[in-house]
gemmi code that builds the backbone of each chain (N, CA, C; Angstrom):
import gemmi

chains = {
    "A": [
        ("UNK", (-23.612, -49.702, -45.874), (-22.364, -50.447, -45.911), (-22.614, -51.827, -46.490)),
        ("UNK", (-22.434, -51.981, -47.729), (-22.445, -53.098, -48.592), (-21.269, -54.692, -48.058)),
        ("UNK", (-21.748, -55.090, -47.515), (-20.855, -56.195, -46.635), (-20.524, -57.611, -47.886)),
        ("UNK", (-21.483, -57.659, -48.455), (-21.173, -58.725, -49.981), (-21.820, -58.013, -50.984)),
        ("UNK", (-20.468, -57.626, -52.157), (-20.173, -57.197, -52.954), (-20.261, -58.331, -54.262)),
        ("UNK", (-21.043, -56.768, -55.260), (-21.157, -58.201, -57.050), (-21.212, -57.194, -57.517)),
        ("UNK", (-19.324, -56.849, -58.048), (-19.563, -55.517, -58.597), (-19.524, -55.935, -60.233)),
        ("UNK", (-19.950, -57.109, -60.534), (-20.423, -57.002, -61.883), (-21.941, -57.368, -62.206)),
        ("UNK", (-22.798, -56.203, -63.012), (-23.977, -56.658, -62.586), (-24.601, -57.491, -63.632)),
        ("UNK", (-23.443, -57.816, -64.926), (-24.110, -58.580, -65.568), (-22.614, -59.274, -66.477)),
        ("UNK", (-22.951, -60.785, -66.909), (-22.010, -61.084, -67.707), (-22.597, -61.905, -69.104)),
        ("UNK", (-21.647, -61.749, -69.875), (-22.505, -62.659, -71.183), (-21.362, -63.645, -71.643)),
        ("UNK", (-21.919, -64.903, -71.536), (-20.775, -65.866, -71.795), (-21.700, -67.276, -72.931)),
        ("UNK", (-20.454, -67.684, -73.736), (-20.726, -68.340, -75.003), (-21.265, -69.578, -74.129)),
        ("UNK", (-22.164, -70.274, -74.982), (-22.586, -71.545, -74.222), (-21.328, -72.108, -74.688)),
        ("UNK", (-21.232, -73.686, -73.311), (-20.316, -74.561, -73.721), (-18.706, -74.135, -73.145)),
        ("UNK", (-18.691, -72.434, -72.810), (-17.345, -72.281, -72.132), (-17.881, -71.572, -70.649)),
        ("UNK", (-16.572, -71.592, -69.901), (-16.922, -71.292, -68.699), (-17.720, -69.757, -68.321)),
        ("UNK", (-17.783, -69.807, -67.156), (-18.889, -68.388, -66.492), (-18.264, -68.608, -65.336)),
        ("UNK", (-17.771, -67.170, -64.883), (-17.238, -67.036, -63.753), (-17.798, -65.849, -62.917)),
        ("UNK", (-18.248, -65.952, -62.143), (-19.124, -64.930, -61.358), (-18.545, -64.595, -59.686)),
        ("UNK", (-18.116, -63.311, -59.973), (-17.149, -62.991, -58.972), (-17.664, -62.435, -57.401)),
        ("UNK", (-17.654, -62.473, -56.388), (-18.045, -61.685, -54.823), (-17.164, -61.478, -54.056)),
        ("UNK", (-17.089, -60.088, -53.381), (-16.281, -60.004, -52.490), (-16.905, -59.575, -51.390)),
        ("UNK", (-16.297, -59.611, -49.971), (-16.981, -59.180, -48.650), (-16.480, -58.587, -47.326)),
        ("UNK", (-16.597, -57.896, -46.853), (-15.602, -57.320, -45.989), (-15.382, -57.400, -44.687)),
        ("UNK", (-16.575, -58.325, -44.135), (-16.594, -58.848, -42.629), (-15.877, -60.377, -42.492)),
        ("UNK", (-14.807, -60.161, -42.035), (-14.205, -61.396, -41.777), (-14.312, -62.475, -41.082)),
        ("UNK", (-15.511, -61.808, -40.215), (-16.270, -63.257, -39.287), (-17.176, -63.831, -39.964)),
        ("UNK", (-17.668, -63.594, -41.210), (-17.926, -64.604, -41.979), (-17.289, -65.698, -42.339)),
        ("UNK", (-18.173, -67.126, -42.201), (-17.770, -68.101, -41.676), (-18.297, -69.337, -43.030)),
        ("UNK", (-19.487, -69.089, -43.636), (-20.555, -70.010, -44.519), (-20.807, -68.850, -45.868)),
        ("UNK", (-20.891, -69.184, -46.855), (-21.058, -68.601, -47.885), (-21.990, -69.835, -49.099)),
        ("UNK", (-22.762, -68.995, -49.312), (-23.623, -69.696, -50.529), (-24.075, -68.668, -52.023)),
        ("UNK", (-24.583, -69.549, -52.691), (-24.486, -68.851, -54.078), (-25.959, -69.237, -53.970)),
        ("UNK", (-26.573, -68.479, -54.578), (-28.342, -68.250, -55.118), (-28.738, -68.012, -56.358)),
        ("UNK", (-29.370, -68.800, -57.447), (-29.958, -68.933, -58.975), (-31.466, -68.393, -58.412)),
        ("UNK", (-31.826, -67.208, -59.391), (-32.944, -66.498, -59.287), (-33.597, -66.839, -61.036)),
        ("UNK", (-34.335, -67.385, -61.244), (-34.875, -66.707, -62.881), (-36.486, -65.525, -62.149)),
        ("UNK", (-36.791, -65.288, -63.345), (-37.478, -64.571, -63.343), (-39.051, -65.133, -62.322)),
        ("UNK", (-39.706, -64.048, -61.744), (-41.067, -64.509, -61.111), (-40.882, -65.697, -60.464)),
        ("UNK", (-39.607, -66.148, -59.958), (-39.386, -67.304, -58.931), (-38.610, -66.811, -57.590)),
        ("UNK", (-38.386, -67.362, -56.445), (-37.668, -66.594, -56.100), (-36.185, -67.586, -55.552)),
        ("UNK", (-35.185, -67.148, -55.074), (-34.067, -67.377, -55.417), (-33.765, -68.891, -54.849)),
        ("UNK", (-32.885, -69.796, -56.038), (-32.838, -71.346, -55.549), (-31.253, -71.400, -54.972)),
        ("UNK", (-31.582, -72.303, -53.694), (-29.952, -72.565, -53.625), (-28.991, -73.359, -54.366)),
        ("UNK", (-28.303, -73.077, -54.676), (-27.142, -73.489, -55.903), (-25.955, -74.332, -55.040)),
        ("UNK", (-25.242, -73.254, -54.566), (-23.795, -74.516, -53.755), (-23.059, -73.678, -52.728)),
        ("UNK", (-22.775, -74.027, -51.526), (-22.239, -73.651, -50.369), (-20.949, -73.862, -50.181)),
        ("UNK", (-20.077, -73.376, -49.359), (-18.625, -73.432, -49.100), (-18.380, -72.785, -47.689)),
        ("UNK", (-17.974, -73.427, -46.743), (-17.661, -73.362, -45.457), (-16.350, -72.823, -45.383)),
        ("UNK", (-15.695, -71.906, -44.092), (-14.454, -70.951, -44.908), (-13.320, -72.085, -43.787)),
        ("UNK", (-13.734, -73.130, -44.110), (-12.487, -74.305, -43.217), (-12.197, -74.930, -44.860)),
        ("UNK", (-12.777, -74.639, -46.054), (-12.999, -75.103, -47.335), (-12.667, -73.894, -48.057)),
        ("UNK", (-11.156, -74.557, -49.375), (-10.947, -73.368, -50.573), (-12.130, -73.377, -51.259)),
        ("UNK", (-12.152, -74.816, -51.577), (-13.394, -75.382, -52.869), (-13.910, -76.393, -52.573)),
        ("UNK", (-15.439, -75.749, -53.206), (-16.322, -77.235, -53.221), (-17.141, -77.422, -54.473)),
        ("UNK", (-17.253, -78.644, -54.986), (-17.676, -78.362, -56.518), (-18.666, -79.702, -56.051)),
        ("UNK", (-20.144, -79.372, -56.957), (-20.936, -79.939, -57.377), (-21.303, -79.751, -59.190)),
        ("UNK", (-20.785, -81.108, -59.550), (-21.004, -80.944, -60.959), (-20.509, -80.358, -62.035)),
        ("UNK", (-21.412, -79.294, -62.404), (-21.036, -78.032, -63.293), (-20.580, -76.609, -62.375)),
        ("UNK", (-20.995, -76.789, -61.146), (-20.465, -75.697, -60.453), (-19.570, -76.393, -58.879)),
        ("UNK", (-18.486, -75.134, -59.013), (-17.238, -75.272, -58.466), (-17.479, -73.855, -57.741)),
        ("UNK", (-17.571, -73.751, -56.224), (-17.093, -72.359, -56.007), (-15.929, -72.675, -54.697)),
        ("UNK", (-15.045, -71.376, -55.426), (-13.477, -71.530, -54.506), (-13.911, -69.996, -53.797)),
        ("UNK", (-13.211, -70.311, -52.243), (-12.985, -69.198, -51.885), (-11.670, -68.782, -51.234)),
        ("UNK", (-11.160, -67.295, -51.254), (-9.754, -66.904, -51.045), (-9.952, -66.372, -50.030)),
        ("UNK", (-9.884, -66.447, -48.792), (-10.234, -65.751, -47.445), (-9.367, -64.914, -47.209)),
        ("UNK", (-8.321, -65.002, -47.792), (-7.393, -63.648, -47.536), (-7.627, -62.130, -48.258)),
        ("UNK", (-8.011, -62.800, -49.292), (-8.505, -61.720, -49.832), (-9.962, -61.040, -50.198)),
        ("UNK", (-10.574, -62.164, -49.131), (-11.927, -61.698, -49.025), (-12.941, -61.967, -50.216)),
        ("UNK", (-12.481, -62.774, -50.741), (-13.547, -63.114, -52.317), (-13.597, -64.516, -52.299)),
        ("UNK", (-14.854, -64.613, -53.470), (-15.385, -65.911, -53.606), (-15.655, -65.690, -55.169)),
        ("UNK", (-15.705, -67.133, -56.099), (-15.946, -67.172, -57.016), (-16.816, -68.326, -57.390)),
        ("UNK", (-17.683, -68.203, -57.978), (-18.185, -69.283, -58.804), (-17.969, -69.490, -60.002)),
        ("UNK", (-17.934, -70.663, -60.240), (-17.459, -71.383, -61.491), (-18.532, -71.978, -62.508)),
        ("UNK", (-18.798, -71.902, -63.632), (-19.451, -72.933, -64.063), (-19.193, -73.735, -65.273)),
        ("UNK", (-18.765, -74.863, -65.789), (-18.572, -75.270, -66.758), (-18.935, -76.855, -67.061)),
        ("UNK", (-19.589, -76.224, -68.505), (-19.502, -75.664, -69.551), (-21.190, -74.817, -68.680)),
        ("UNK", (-21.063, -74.116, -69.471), (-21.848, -73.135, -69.477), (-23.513, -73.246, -70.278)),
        ("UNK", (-24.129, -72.880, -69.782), (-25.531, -73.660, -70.906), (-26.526, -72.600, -70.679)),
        ("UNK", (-27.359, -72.904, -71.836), (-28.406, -71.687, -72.101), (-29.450, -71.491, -70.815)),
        ("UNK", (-29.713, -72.837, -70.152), (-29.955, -72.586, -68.929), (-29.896, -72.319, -67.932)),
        ("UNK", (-28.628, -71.714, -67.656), (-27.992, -71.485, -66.683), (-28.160, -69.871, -66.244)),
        ("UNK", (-28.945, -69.221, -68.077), (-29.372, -67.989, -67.676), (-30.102, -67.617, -66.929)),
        ("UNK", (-29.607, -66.569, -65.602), (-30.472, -66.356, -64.100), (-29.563, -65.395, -63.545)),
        ("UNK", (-30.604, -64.989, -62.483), (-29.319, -63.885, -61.830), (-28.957, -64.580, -60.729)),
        ("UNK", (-28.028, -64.489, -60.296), (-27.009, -65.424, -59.394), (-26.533, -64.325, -58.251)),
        ("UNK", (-27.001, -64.909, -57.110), (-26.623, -63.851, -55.672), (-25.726, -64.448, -55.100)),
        ("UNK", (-24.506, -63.705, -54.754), (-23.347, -64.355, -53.525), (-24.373, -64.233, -52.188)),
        ("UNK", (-23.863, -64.525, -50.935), (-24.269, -64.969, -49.906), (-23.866, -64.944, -48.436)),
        ("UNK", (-23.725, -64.438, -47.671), (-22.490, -64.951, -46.616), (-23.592, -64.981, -45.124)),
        ("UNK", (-22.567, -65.592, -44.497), (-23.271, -65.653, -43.154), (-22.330, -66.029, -41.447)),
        ("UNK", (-22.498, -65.091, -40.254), (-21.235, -65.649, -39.980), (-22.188, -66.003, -38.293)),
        ("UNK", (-21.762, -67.149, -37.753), (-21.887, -67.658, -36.400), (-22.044, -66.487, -35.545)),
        ("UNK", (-20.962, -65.687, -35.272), (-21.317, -64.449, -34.533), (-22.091, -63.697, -34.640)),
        ("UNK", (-22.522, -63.291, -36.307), (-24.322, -61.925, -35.821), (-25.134, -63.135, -36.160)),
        ("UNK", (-25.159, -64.419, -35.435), (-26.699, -64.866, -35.081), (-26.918, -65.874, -36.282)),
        ("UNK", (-26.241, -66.320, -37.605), (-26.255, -66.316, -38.879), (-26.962, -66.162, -39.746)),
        ("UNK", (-27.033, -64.676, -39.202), (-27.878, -63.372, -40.766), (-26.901, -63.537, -41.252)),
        ("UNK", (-28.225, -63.945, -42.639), (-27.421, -63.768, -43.840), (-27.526, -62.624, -44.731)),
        ("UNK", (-26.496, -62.748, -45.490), (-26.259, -60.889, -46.011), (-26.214, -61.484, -47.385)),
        ("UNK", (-26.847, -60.410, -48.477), (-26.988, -61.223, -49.807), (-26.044, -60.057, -50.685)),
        ("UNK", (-25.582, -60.256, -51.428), (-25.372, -59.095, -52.828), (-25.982, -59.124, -53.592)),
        ("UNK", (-25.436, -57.789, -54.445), (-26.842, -57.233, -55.313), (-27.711, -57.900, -56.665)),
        ("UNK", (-26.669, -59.028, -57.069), (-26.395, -60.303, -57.579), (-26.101, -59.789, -59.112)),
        ("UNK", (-25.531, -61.183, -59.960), (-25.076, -60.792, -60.986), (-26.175, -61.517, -62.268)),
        ("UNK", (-26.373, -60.645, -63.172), (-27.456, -61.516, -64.246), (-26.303, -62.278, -65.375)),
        ("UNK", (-26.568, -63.188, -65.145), (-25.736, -64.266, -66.408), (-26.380, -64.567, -67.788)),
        ("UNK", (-25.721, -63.924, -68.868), (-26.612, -64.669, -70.198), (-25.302, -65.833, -70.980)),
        ("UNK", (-26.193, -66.835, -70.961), (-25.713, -67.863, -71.658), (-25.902, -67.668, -72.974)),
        ("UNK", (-25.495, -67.403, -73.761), (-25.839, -67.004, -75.992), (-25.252, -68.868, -76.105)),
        ("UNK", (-26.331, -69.342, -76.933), (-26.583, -70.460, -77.498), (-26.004, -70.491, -79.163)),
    ],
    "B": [
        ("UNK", (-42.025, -83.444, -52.341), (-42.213, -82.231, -51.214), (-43.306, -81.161, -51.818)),
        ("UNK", (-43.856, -80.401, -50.738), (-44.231, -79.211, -51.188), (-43.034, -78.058, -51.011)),
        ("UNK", (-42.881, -76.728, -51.793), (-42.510, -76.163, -51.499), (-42.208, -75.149, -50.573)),
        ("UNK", (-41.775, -74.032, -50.762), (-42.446, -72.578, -49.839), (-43.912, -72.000, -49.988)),
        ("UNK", (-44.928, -71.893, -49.656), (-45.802, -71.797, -50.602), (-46.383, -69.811, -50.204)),
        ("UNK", (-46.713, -68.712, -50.979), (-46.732, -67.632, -50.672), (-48.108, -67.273, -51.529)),
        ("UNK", (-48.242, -66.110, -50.732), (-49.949, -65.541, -51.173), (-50.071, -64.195, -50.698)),
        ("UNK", (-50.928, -63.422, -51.333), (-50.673, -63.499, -52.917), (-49.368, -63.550, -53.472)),
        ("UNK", (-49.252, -63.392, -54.810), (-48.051, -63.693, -55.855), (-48.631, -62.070, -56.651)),
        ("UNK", (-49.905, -61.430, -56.528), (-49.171, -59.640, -56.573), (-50.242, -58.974, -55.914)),
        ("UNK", (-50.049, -58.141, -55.710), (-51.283, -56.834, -54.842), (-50.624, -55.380, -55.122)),
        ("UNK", (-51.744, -54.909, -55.668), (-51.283, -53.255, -56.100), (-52.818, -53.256, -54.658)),
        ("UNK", (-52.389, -51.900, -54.022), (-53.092, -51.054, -53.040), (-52.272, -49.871, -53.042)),
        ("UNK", (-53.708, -48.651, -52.565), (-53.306, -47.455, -52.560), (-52.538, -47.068, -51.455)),
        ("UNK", (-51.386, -46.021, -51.391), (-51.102, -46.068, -50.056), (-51.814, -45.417, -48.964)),
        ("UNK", (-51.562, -45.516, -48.033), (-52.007, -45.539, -46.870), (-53.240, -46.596, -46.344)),
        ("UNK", (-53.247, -47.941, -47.247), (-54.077, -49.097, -46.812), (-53.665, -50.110, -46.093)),
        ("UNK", (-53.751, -50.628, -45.575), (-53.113, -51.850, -45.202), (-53.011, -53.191, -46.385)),
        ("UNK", (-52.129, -54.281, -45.733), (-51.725, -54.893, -46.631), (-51.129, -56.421, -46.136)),
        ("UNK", (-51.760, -57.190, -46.237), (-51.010, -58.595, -45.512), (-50.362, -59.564, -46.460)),
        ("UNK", (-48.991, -60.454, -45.953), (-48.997, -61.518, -46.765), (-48.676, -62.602, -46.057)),
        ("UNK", (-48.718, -64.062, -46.805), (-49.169, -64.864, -46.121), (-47.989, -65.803, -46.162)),
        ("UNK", (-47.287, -66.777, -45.455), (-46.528, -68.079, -46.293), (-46.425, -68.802, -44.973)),
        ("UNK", (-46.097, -70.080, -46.222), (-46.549, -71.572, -45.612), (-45.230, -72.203, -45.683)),
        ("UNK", (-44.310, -72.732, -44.827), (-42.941, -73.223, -45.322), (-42.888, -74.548, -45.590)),
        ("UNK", (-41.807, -75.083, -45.489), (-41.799, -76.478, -45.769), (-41.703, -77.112, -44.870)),
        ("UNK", (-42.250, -78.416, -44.436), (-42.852, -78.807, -43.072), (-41.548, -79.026, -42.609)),
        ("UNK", (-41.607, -79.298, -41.360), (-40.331, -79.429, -40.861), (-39.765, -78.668, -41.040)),
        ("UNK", (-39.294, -77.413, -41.374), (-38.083, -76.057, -41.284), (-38.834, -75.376, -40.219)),
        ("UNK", (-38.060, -75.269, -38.838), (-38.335, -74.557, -38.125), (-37.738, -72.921, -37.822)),
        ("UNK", (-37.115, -72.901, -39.257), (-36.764, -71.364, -39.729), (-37.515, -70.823, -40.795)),
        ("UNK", (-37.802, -69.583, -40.165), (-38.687, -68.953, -41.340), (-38.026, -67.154, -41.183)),
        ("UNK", (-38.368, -66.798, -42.610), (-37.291, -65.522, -42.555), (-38.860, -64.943, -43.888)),
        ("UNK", (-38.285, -63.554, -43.386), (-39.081, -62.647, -44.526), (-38.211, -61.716, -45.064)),
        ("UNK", (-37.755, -61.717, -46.087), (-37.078, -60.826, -47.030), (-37.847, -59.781, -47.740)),
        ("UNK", (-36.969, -58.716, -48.151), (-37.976, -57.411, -48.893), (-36.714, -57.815, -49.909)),
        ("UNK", (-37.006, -57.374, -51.290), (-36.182, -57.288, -52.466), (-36.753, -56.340, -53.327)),
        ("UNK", (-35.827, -55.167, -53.407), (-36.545, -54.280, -54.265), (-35.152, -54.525, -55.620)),
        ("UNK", (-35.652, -54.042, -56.545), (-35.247, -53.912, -57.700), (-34.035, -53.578, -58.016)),
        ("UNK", (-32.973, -54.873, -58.967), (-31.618, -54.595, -58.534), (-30.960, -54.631, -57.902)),
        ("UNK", (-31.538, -55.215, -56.500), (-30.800, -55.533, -55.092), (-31.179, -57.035, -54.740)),
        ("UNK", (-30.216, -57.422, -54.073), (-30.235, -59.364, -53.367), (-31.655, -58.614, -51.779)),
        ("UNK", (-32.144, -59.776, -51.594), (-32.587, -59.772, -50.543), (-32.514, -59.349, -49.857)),
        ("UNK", (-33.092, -58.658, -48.527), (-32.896, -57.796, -47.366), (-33.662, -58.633, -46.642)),
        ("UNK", (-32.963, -58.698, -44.997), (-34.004, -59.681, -43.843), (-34.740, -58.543, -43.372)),
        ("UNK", (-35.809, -58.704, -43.504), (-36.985, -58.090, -42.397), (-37.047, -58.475, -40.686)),
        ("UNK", (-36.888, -59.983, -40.935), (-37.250, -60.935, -39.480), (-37.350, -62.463, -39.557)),
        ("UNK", (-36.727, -63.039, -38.678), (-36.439, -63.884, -39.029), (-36.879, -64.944, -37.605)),
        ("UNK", (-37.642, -66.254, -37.949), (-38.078, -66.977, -36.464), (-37.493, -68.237, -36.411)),
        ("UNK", (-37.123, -68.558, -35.242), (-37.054, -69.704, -34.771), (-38.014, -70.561, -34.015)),
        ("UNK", (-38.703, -71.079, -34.799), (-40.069, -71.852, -34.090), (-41.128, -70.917, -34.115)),
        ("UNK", (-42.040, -70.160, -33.101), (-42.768, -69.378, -33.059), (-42.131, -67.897, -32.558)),
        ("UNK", (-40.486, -68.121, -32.821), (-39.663, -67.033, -31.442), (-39.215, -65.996, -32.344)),
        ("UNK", (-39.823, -64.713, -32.876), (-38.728, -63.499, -33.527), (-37.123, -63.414, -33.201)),
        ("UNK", (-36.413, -64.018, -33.795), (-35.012, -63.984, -33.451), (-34.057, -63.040, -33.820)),
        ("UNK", (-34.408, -62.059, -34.645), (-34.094, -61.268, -36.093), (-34.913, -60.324, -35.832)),
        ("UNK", (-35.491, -58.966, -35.436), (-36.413, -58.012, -36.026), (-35.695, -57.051, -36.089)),
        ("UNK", (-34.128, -56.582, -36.035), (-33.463, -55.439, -36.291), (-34.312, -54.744, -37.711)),
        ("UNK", (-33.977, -55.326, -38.374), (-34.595, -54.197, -39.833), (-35.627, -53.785, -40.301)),
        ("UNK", (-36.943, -54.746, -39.312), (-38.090, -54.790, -39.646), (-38.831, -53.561, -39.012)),
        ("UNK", (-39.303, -52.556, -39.791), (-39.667, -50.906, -39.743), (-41.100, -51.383, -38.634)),
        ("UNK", (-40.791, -51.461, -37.569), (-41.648, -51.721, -36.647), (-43.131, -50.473, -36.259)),
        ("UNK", (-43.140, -49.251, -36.873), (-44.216, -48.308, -36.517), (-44.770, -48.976, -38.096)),
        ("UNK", (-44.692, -49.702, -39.136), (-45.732, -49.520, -39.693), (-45.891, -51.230, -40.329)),
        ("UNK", (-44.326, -52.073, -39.850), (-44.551, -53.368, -40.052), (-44.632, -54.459, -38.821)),
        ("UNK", (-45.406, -55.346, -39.124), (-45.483, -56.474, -37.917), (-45.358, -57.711, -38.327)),
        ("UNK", (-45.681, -58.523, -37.880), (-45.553, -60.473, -38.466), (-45.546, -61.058, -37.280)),
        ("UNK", (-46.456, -62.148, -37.693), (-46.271, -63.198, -36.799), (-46.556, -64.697, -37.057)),
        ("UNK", (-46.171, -65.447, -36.279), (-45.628, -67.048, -36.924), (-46.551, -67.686, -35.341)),
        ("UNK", (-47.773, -67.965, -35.791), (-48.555, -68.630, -34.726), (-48.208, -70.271, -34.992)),
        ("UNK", (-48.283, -70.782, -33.617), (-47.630, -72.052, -33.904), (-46.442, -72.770, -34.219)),
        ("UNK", (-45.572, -71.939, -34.760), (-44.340, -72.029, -35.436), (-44.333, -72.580, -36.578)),
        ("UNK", (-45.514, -72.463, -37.485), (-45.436, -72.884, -39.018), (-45.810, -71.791, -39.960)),
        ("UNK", (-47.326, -71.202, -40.068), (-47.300, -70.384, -41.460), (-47.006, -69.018, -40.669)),
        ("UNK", (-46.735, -68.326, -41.812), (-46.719, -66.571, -41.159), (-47.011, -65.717, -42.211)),
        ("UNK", (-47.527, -64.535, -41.335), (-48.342, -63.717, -42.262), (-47.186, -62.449, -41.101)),
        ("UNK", (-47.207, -61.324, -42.429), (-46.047, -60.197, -42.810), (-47.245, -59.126, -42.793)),
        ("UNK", (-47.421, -58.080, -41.845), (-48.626, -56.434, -42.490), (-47.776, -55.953, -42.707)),
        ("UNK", (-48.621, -54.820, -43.371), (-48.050, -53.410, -43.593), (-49.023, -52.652, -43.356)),
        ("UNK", (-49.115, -51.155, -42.317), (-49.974, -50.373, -41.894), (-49.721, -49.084, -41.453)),
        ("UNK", (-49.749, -48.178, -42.466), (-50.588, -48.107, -43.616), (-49.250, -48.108, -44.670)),
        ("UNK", (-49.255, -48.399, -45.911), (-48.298, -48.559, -46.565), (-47.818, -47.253, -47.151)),
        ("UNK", (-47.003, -47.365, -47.652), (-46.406, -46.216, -47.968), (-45.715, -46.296, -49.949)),
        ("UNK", (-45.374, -45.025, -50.016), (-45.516, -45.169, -51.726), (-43.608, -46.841, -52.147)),
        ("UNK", (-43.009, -46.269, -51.222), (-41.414, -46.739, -51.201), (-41.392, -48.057, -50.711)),
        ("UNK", (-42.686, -48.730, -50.448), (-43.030, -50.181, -49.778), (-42.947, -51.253, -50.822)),
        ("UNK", (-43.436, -50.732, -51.834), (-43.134, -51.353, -53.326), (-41.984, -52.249, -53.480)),
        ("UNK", (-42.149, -53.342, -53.517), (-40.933, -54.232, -53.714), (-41.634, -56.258, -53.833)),
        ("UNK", (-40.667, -56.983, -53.707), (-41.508, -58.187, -53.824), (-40.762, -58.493, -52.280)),
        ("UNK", (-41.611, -59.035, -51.629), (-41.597, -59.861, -50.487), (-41.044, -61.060, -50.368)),
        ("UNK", (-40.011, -61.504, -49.824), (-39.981, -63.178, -49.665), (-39.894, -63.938, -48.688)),
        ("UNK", (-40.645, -65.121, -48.678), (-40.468, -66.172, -47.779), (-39.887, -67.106, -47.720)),
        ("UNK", (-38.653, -67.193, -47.327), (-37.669, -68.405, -46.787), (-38.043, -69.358, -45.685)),
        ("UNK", (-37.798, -70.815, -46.381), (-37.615, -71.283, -44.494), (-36.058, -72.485, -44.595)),
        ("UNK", (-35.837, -72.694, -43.698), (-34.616, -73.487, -43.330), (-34.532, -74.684, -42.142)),
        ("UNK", (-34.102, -75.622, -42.377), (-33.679, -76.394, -40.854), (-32.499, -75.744, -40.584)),
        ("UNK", (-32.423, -74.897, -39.279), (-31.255, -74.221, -38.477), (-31.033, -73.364, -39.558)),
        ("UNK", (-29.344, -73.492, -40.239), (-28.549, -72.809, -40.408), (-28.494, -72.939, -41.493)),
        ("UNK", (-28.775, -74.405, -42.442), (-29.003, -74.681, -43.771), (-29.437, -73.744, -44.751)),
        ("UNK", (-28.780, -74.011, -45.867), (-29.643, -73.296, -47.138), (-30.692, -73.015, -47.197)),
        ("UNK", (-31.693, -71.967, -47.318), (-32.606, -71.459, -47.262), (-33.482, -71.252, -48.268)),
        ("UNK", (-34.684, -72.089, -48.308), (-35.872, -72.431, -49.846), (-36.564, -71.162, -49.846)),
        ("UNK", (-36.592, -70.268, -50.918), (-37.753, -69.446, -50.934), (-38.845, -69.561, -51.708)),
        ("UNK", (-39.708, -68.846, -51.572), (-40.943, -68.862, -52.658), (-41.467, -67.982, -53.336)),
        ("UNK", (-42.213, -68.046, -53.824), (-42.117, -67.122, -55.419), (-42.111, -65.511, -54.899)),
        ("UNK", (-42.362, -64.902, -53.603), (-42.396, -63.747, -53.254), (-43.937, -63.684, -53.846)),
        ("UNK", (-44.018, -61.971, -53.223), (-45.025, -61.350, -53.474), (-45.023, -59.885, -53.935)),
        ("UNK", (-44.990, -59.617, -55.018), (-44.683, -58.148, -55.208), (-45.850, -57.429, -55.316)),
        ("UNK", (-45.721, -56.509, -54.662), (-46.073, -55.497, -54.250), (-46.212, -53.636, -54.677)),
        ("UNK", (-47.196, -53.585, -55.211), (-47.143, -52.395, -56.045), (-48.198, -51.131, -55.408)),
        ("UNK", (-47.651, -49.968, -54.667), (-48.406, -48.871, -53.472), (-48.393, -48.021, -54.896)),
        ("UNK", (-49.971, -47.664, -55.032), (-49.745, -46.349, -55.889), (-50.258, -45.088, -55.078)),
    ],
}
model = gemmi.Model(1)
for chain_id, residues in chains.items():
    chain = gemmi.Chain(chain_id)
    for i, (resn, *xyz) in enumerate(residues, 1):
        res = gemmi.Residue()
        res.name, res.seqid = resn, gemmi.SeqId(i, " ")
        for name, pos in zip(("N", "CA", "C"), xyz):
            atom = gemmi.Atom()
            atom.name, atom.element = name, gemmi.Element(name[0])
            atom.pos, atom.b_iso = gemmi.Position(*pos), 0.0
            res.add_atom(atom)
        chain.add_residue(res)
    model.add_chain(chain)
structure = gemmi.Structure()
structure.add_model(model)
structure.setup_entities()
């Protein structure tokens, strides 16, 4: 039972325009949600968090909103840059199971320069 | 800072050998978590401590995996005897509380 969902497993976006990287999740006592930048032979960095008392919280180039009604989260990034290529994991975690966190299967982003 | 720091970074063994790994967190995080990540998939918790305390061992395949966090700083992850499907990279997280969670480079792991 897949609890955070990345049902896209890869996207390719022009440098310089946005990247939008989509998650959805189905336990509603999730409470904290974070996003995770993986490159290769490293292992995964934290990127930006959003508390579900919060639509949006933006640091910088990344913005992630979340819709609690409908159970999804998005990350944002703009402009978009060749570095930004990585695979990117949604995240969630809720007060009640203890706050295990539950990861998805994550999405690989290519930035084309 | 130092980072997460993990060891080895790869080990091929045959199966049915044993197999340890090692990590060092970042001082002060009195959370430490061990993730399995196999290929194509986000992270999976193995076990997860608070100080020297297993808080987390639901997933952790207890007849052939163990760990332990002496002191409440480094921890070392077995496997005994491994098996061919053990194959994956390992990771070590640590955290203050509830915070975002630093990992380190993992350890992958290759049972032939």
């Amino acid at each position: 039972d897949q609890q955070v969902k990345q049902n896209s497993p890869s996207l390719s976006v022009q440098e310089g325009r946005i990247s939008i990287l989509n998650c959805d999740y189905t336990n509603s006592m999730f409470d904290y949600f974070l996003w995770y930048k993986k490159y290769p032979a490293e292992g995964p960095t934290f990127l930006i968090s959003i508390s579900s008392i919060k639509d949006k919280n933006e640091d910088g180039r990344f913005t992630v909103f979340l819709n609690k009604s409908a159970k999804h989260l998005s990350l944002h990034i703009v402009p978009s840059q060749p570095g930004d290529s990585a695979v990117y994991f949604c995240a969630a975690s809720a007060r009640s199971g203890g706050f295990k966190t539950i990861f998805g299967a994550g999405t690989r982003l290519f930035v084309k320069a | 800072e130092a980072g997460v720091v993990q060891s080895p970074r790869y080990k091929i063994i045959e199966k049915k050998q044993p197999v340890a790994f090692w990590c060092n967190p970042i001082s002060g995080h009195n959370t430490l978590y061990w993730y399995l990540q196999n290929l194509g998939q986000g992270p999976e918790l193995l076990i997860r401590y608070e100080n020297e305390e297993a808080v987390d061992d639901s997933q952790l395949p207890k007849d052939r995996f163990s760990a332990e966090r002496l002191k409440g700083v480094d921890s070392t992850l077995k496997i005994q005897p491994a098996e061919l499907g053990d194959s994956a990279v390992y990771l070590c997280a640590s955290s203050l509380g509830r915070s975002e969670q630093y990992f380190g480079p993992g350890t992958r792991l290759t049972v032939t």
